[in-house]
FIVO-403082 format. One record per residue (C-alpha): residue in three letters; x, y, z. Coordinates in steps of 0.05 Angstrom, whole numbers, plus 5000, padded with zeros to 4 digits. Layout:
N
alaXYZ
...
//
This chain:
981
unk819628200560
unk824728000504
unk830628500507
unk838828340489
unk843928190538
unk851528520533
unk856828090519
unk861128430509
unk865329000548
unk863629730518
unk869829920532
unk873729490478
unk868829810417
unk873030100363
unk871830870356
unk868130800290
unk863630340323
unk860030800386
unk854330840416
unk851531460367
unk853231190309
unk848930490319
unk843630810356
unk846530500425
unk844831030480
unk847330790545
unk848130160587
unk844130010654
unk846129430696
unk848929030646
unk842729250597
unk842629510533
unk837830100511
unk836330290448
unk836031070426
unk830831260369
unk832831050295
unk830931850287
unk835832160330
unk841232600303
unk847932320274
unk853732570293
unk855732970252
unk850633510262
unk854333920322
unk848134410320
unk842333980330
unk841633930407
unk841933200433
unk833932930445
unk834132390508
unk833131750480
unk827831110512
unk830230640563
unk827530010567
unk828929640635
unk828428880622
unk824728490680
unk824127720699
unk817227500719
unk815026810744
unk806426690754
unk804526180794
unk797726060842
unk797225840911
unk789825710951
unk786226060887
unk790226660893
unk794526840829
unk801327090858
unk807427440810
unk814627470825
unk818028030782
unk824728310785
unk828628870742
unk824129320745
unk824629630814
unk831429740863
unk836229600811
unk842229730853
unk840129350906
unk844128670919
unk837428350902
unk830728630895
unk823328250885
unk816128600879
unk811427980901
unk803428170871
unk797227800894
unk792128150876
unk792728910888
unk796928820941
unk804528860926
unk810628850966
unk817829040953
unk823428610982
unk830828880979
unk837528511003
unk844628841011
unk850628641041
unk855928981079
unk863428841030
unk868628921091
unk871428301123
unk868428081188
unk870828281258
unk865727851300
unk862827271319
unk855427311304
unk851327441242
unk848528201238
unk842328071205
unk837328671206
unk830528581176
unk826129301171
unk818929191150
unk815429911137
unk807329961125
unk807330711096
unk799531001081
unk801831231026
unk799930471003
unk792630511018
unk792431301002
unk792331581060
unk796432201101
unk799032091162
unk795632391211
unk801832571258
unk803933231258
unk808933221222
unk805332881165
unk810932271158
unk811931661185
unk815731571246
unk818431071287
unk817330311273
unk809930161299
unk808529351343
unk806329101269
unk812229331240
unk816829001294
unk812828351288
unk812728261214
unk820828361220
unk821527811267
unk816727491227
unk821227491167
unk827927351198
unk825926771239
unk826626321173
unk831826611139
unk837226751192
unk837725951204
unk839625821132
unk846126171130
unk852725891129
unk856225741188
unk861426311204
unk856926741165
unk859127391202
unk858527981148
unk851928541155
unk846828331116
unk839728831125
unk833828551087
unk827829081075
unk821329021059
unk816429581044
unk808829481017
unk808829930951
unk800229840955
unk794529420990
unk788029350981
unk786729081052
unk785128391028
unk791628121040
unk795428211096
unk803028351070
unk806127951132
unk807027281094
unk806927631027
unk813928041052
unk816627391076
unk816527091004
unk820227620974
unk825627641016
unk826626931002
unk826727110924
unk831227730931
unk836527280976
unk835626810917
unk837127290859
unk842727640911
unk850327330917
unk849727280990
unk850426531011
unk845126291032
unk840825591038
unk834225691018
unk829225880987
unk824625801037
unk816525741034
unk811026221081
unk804126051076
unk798026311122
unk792325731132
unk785925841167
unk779125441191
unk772725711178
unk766825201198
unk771924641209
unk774924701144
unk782325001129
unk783325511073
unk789625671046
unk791726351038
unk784826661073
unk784027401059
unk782927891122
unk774827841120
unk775427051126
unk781027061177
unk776227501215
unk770426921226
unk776526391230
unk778825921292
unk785125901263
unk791726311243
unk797425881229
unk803726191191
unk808025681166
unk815225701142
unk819225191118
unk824424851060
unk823324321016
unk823223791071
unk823924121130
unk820424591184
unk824025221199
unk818125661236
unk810225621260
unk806726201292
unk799526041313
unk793926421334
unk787526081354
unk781525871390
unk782825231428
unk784124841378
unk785824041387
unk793123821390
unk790423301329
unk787623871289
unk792524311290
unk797423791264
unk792523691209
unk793824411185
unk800824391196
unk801223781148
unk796124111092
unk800324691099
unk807324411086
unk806424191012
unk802124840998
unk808325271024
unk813124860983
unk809925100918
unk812625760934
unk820325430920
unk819825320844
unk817926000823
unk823326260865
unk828925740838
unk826225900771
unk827126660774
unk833426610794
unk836726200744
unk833126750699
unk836727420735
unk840227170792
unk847427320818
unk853326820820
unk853826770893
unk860627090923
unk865826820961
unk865127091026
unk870926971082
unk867926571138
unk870826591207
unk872225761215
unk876025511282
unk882125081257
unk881224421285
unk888524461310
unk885925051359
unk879324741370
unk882224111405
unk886824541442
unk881324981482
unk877824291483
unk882523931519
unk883624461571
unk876524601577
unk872923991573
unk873723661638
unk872024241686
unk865324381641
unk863123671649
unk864223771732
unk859924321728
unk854624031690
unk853823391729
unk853223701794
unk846023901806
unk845724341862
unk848424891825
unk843725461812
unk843525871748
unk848826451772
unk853725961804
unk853225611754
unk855126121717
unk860426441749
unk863525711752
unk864325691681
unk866726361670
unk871826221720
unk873025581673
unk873926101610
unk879826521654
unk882925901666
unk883725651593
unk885126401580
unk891926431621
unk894325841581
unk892826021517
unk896526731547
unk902626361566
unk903425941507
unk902626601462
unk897026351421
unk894026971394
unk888826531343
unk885826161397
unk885126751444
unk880627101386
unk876726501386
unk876026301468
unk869126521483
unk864826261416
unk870025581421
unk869225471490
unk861425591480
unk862325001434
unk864924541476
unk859724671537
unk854624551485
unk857523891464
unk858223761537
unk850123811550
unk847923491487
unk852522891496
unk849322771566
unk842422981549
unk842922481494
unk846321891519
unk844621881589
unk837922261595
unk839622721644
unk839223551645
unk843024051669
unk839424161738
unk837523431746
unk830823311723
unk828122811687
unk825323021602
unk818223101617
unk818923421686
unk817024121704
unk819824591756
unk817024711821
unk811325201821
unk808625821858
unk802626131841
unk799026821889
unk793727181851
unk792227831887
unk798428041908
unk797428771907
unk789728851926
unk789729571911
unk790529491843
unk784829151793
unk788328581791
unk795528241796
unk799027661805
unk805627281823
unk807226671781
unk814226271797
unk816125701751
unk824025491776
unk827126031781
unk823626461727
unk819126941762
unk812827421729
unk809327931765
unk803128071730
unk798828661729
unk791728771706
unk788729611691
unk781329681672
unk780130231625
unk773630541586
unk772430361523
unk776031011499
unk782430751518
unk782730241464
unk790130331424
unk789130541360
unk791530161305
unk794330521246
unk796129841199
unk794629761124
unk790929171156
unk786428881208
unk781929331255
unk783330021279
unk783229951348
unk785529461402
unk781629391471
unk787028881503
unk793628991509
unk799528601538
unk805329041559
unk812128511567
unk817528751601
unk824628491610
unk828628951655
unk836428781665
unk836528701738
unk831927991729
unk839027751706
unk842728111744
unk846628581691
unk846829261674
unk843429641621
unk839530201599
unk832130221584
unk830430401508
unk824030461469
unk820529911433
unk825029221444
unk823628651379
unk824628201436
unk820528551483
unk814828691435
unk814827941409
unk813327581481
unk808528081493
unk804227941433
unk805127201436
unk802427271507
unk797327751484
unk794427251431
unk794526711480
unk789326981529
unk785727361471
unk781826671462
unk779226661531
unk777127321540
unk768427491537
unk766727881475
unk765828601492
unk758728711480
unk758328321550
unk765028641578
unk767029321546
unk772829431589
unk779129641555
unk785029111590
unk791729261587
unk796728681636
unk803528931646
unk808928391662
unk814428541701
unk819727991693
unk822627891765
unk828027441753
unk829127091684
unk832026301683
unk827426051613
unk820726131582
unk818526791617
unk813526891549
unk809626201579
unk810626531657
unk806827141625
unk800726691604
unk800326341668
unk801027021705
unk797027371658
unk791026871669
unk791426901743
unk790827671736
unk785527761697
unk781827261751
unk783427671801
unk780728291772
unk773927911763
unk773827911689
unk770027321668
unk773926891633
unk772126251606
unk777725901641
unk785325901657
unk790125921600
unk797525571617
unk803725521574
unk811325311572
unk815525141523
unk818524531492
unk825224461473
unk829323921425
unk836523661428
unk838723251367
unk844622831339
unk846022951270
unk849522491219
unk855622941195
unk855222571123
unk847822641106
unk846023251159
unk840222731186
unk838522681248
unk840222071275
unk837322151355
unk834122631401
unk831022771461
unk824423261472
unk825823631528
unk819523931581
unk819624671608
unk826624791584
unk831725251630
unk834425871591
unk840725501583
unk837824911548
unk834725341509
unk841025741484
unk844724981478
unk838324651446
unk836024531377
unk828524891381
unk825125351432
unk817725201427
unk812325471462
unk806025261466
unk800225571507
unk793225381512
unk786925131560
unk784924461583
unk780624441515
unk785324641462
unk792325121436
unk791125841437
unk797826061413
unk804425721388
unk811126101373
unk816225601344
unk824125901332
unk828925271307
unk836425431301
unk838524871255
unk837124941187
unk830424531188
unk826724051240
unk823023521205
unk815523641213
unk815022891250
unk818223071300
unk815123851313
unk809223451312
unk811622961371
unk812223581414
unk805623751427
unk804123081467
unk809823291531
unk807124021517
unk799423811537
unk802223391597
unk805723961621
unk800024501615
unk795324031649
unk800624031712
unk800624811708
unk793324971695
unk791924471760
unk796124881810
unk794125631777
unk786225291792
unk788725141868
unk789825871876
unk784026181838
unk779325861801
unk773726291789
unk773227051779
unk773527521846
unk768327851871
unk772528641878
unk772528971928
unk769029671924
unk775030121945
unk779029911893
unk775029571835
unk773830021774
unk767430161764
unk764430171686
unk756930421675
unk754030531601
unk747931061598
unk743831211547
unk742531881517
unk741132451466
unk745632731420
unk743533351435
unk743933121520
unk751732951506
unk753133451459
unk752033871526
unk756133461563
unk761633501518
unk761434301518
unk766034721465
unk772134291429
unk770033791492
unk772534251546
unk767034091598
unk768833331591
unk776733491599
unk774133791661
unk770533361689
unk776032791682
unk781333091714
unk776833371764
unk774732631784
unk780532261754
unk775431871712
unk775131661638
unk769231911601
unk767831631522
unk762831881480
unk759031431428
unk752931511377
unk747231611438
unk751831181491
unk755731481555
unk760331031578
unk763831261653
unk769730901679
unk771330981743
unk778330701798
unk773030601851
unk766230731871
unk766231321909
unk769231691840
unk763831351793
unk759131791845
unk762432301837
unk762032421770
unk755432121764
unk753132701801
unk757033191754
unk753332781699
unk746232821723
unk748133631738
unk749233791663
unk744633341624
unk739932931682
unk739032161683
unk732131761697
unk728832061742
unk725831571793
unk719831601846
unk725531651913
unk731431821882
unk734932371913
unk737232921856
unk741233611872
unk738234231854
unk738034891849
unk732735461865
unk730735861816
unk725136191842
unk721136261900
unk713036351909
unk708636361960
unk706435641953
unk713535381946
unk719635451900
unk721835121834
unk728334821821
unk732334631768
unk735733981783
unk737533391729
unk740333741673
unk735234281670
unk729334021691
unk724634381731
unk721134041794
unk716234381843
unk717734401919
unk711734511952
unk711734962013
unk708434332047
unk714533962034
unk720134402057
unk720334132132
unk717033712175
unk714534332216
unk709534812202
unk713035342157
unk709935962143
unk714236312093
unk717835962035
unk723436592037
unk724736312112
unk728035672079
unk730635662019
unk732536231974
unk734636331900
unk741035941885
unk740435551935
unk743234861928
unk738234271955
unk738533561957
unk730733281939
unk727732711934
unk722632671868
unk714532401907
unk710832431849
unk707832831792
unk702233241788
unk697533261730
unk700933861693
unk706433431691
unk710733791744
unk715733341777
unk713333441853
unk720133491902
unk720533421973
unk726433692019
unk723133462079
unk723732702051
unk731332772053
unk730933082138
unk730732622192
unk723332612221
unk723132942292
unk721432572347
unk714432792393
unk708832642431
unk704832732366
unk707832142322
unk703631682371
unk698231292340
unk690131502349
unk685331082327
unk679731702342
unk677332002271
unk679632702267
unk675333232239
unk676333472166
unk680134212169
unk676834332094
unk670234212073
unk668733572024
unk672033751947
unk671133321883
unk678033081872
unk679732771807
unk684932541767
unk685632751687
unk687632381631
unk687332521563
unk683331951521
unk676032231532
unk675032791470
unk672333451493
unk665433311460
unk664032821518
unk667933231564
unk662633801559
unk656133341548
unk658033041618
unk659333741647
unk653434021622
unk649033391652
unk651633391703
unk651434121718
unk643534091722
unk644133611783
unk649533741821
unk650834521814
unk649734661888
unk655534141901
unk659934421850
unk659335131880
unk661834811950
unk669234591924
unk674635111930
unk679034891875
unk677834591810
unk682333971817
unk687133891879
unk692933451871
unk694532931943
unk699132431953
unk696931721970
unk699331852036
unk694132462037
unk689432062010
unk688331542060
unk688332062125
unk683732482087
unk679031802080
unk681231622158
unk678732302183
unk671832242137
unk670631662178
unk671431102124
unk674430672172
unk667330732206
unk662130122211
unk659330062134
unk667230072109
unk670229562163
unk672529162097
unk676929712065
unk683829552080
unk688230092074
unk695429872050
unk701329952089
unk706630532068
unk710830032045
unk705829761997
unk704030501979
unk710830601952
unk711529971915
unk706230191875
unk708330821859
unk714430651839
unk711530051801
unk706230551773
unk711531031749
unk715730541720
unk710630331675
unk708331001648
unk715431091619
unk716531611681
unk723031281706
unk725131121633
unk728831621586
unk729831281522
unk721830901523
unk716631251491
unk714131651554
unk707631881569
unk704632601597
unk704432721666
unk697432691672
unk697531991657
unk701931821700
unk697632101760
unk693131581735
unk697631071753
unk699631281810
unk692331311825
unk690130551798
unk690529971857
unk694229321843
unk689328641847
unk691228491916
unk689629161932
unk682728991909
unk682528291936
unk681428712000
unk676929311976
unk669429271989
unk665629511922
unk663030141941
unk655730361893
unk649830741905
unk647330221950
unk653729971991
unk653229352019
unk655629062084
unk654828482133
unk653927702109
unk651027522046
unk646327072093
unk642727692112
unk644528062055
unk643328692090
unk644629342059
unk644830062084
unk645830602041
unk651431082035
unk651931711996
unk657231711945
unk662032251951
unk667832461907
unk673232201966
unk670631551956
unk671131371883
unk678131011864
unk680830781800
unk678130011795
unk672030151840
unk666229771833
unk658930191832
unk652130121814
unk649930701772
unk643330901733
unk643431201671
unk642231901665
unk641632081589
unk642531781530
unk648532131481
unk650732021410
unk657431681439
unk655731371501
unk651831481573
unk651531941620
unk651031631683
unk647831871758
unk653131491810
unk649331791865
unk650832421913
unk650332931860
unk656032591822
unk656332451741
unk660432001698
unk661131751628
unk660831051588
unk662931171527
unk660030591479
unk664830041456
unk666129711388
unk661329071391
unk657429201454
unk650729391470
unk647530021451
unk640030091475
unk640030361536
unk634330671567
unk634131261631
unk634730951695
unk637230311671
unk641330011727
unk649029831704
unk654329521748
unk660330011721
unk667730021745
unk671530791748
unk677230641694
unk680631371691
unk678332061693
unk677732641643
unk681433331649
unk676033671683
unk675733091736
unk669632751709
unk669631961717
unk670831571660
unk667030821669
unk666330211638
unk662129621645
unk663629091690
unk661628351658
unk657627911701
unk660627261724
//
């Protein structure tokens, strides 16, 4: 936007010559605005003044990256601030502001603070807190600030001491960018356009693979299906941060995206150099706190010799060490004490820190030697003991040195997920790594505060190293949280979490695809003073925590024996050239492969739990309606259930999903489960109950979330019982065991089935055929595919026969076991000569079927499509083919003997004898519109009922070989022809 820049000081204007009388309203950092030629001259006193337009005069620089149009703009927005940038790609735009503190410096450190703030208001939305505001920073928050000041802070100047504070705060998003990188940018521009010293600007780009190939500046649905998230920082020539994120990737791949992404971050540099020669600041003279060389070689001299003694002797550890050169520090202190040399006293501790890091590098370099001995590529002794602590889900002790981990592993329900409340990214989190970094593991004293950057960073990093190995939670819905404790702190306790981590999860049997190992790499260099290049350097392997406070680079690297799971790369020089950040992954692999090979030794397969302690998960499958139940009013029956059992109940579209510490508790509330709203019911399970009411010829109970189940007087003990009353009573609570159904589709229940069976002289075997206490009944199972015209054409033909025989049974249908069954056929004398080939099946066999039977009528299945009871009698009726392997057909004419003699001696049919799948010869009685009515002998009728296709002229007393397929609901056969062989 064209506008006119002040030259010239207001202040020095001639009277004659003001603002009113040229239209000149006011001034705005340095700005001129322009009133209305309309407004009011001065001269009219009466005419009230009328507020004039400002115009605010922005810089803008366009530019695209990876197809992605991206604006820098400045003017517009924080005018005050030291520097201020709005960085636009697409909807999504982020405001970056810089300010520095004016006082002189008291300190020896730089007070950078960088606050990155994700407020709904930028996608719309309320906070749902009760307060209705933000509070305090959230993880994201924390990370994208350490993302942003982990290029920056190397570029400032050396004795750069004054408070600078950086902030950057997304003004809107449309959730296809994620702000991270985006924030990064513009705090590079708005140190630009500021008059804070400073070395950049500096370049962030985002790169990831989908399908093998990298894409620059992916959007949050691609980096959802990508291997790969790699943040890059860097300058024009150098590397000054990586952050990675992926899925095993190679060493040589992911050095193929760190070189594509170099040159695409360094097109970020031009726009910013450009905008500010536009609206930048002349940068300000700031005082630095410099060590006079006079006072340098003074505290050198004194120092230098005792810091070298230290360092070349190996068996010191990391606190005698230590305390040996603090006692070095006092030393030179007295001196500089007696000699009155107030300058150098201000200065000891950061000079003195000087010269101990000259000290190291000089012998690291020159001689190849480290401070405890080792050789470069060497790593520390090792100790690795998964399952530590057996009563928890999982744990594990990792020692690397002297940096020690204890790791701990919780299983939760799904329910337990963290929920996410970023601009970006999903809503919800089902593994969690917890870091901790108590003060005791170096032996100081502190105080334990909320959220920690520090603390917060090597968890995630940690967090996104194992994420890769984890199984995708359709196969393992657990929610995982690891704690790690740090024991005792000498280096690389981030890496120690990944190794300890690993183990843990192993330990608490989650199935992961294998171990994942880490340590970090660190870098000591020798820099040409004239050209800043370096000249030499050594890459140093699982660096102590003093080598990394002395070094050049802390880099660690995690991954598996296949690929790099997650990188975290912090350089303290200005720069590292990408060559050699790229050397550093070769002694990294070595390394990991030494770790991975001793955490293997100790476990290297998931453990089968044990079931006092393991958590239990199970995932059932019901109605809305079934949980809505469950749930009760505003979910006060589920509150009470969990802190009744101590276990975690979630609730899902149709899914119950019950977490559980151990076992015995996933019983328990099992049982509180199946109370309210039932589970499948099953042919021997064992359900509680409760009587409702009692009759003569047993009691009904409700048991399984309402249902109602019959308990027959028959089955209420294994003695003779002659009242019902005598047993049980109304609101009485029984455990049952579900036998069977009967054909009104009552679920039968037996008490008796749960008692232990009384020993007596009557449980011996007799093979003598006892006498029927009833007389002979037609007993028949119903079903329901034979219409009620049939129905009553059979009845009524076969009520002209076989009246007398109907008259002679009590009931109309009577409802036995299989157990019945068979001692009802052994005390008819089936077992007599003309049977000797019907084998009756063992109990055993008996039950499989049932169950079998039940199973597939949908009767032990909730969610299939389930059919009526008196179908499922049917099946529990039918024999399996072995059965019938071992059945002797039974017709009209029964045969028996050898087919030699082919013999045959007739038996009556009667209605105990017919079975589903029984073979018989039968005539044919009449001749219907639908199908036959057919004489089976003994006063007994059954139907055929004609089929598509097959033959239809039939005429009385034809002969047809028939098989008994099912039976209607009044009991009358149902047959079908059998095809000759």
């Amino acid at each position: 936007m064209a506008s006119v820049r002040n030259k010239v000081n207001p202040l020095l204007i001639p009277y004659v010559l003001t603002w009113r009388r040229f239209g000149f309203r006011t001034i705005c950092s340095g700005r001129i605005g322009f009133a209305p030629s309309t407004s009011p001259s001065f001269a009219d006193a009466d005419t009230p003044p009328v507020a004039g337009k400002k115009v605010l005069e922005t810089f803008a620089e366009e530019f695209e990256i990876g197809s992605r149009k991206i604006t820098l703009e400045t003017g517009k927005i924080a005018r005050f601030a030291n520097g201020s940038v709005v960085l636009a790609m697409d909807e999504t735009k982020v405001l970056s502001t810089v300010a520095s503190s004016k006082g002189d410096a008291a300190r020896d450190f730089l007070p950078l603070t960088v606050d990155y703030q994700e407020k709904q208001f930028a996608q719309g939305v309320i906070p749902t807190t009760y307060m209705r505001r933000e509070g305090a920073p959230k993880e994201r928050e924390l990370l994208c600030g350490r993302l942003i000041d982990r290029p920056i802070r190397p570029l400032f100047p050396s004795g750069f001491y004054h408070e600078v504070q950086v902030m950057a705060s997304v003004l809107s998003s449309d959730g296809k960018q994620d702000p991270d990188v985006m924030a990064a940018n513009a705090s590079s521009a708005a140190l630009m356009l500021s008059d804070i010293p400073w070395g950049g600007p500096i370049g962030v780009i985002r790169i990831g693979r989908i399908s093998g190939q990298f894409v620059v500046n992916p959007s949050m649905d691609e980096l959802s299906i990508s291997d790969l998230n790699l943040v890059y920082a860097c300058t024009r020539d150098k590397t000054l941060m990586i952050d990675v994120q992926a899925r095993e990737i190679s060493e040589k791949d992911l050095e193929a995206a760190l070189r594509l992404a170099h040159p695409e971050a360094v097109k970020y540099l031009d726009p910013q150099i450009r905008l500010a020669a536009k609206a930048g600041k002349q940068k300000k003279e700031y005082k630095l706190s410099m060590v006079s060389e006079r006072t340098f070689e003074k505290i050198e001299n004194l120092a230098k010799e005792p810091i070298e003694a230290v360092f070349t002797d190996p068996t010191y550890g990391k606190f005698e060490r230590g305390e040996a050169l603090e006692k070095i520090t006092q030393d030179v202190k007295r001196a500089l004490e007696e000699e009155g040399d107030e300058e150098g006293l201000k200065i000891l501790p950061k000079t003195v820190d000087t010269v101990r890091k000259q000290v190291v590098r000089r012998r690291i370099i020159s001689e190849g030697l480290r401070v405890d001995g080792r050789r470069l590529d060497e790593v520390r002794p090792l100790y690795c003991e998964a399952g530590n602590l057996p009563v928890l889900h999982g744990s594990a002790l990792f020692s690397r040195g002297d940096t020690q981990v204890l790791c701990t592993v919780t299983l939760g329900a799904p329910g337990d997920a963290q929920r996410l409340d970023s601009l970006v990214g999903p809503s919800s989190k089902r593994f969690m790594l917890h870091y901790s970094f108590p003060p005791f593991c170096t032996n100081e004293v502190g105080k334990r505060a909320g959220l920690n950057r520090r603390e917060v960073g090597h968890g995630t990093l940690a967090e996104k190293a194992l994420l890769a190995v984890l199984p995708p939670e359709d196969d393992f819905p657990y929610t995982v949280r690891i704690n790690s404790e740090v024991m005792a702190s000498d280096g690389s306790t981030s890496m120690a979490t990944v190794c300890g981590g690993s183990m843990a999860l192993m330990d608490s049997g989650i199935p992961l695809r294998e171990h994942v190992a880490g340590l970090s790499v660190g870098l000591v260099s020798e820099v040409d003073p004239s050209t800043g290049e370096i000249k030499d350097y050594r890459i140093l392997t699982d660096i102590l925590g003093l080598e990394d406070h002395l070094g050049d680079i802390d880099f660690k690297i995690a991954g598996t024996h296949n690929g790099i799971t997650a990188i975290q790369l912090d350089i303290k020089p200005a720069g590292i050239p990408l060559d050699i950040v790229c050397e550093c992954l070769d002694p990294a692999l070595k390394g990991r492969l030494q770790i991975l090979e001793h955490m293997e030794r100790e476990i290297s397969a998931p453990r089968i739990q044990d079931d006092r302690y393991s958590p239990r998960l199970v995932t059932l499958k019901y109605s809305n309606d079934a949980l809505r139940r469950l749930i009760g009013p505003v979910g006060a029956l589920k509150r009470k259930i969990e802190e009744e059992t101590g276990a975690r109940i979630s609730v899902s579209d149709g899914t119950l999903t019950i977490v559980a510490k151990n076992q015995l508790v996933m019983e328990k509330v099992q049982e509180k489960v199946d109370f309210i709203i039932g589970r499948e019911i099953e042919i021997g399970g064992i359900y509680k109950g409760i009587v409702t009411s009692v009759k003569e010829y047993g009691a009904f109970v409700e048991f399984n979330g309402g249902q109602q189940g019959l308990l027959h007087i028959s089955e209420l003990s294994h003695e003779p019982v002659s009242r019902v009353s005598d047993v049980v009573s109304v609101g009485k609570q029984l455990s049952l065991m579900c036998i069977g159904q009967d054909v009104r589709g009552n679920i039968k229940l037996s008490l008796k089935a749960t008692l232990p069976r009384p020993t007596s002289k009557t449980d011996i075997a007799v093979d003598e055929p006892v006498a029927p206490a009833s007389p002979e009944v037609n007993v028949w199972a119903a079903i329901e595919d034979v219409s009620n015209e049939q129905e009553k054409e059979v009845a009524d033909a076969g009520s002209e026969t076989s009246e007398s025989t109907l008259k002679s049974a009590t009931p109309a249908v009577l409802i036995r076991s299989a157990a019945e069954c068979d001692e009802e056929e052994k005390s008819a004398g089936l077992n007599s000569k003309g049977y000797n080939g019907f084998k009756s099946a063992s109990k055993s066999d008996q039950k499989t079927r049932m169950s079998s039977s039940f199973s597939e009528s949908g009767f032990s299945s909730r969610n299939a499509k389930s059919k009526r009871g008196k179908d499922a009698i049917l099946d529990l009726l039918s024999d399996d083919e072995s059965e019938q392997k071992h059945t002797s057909e039974v017709g009209l004419h029964s045969k028996t003997g050898s087919d030699k003699n082919d013999a045959t001696t007739e038996t009556p049919m009667t209605a105990n004898k017919l079975k589903l799948g029984m073979k018989v010869t039968a005539k044919v009685h009449q001749i219907r519109t639908l199908g036959l009515v057919l004489d089976l002998g003994g006063g007994i009728r059954g139907m055929y009922r004609f089929e598509p296709g097959a033959k239809r002229d039939f005429e009385v007393g034809d002969e047809l070989r028939v098989k008994c397929s099912s039976f209607s609901t009044k009991g009358v056969p149902v047959l079908s022809l059998v095809k000759e062989e």
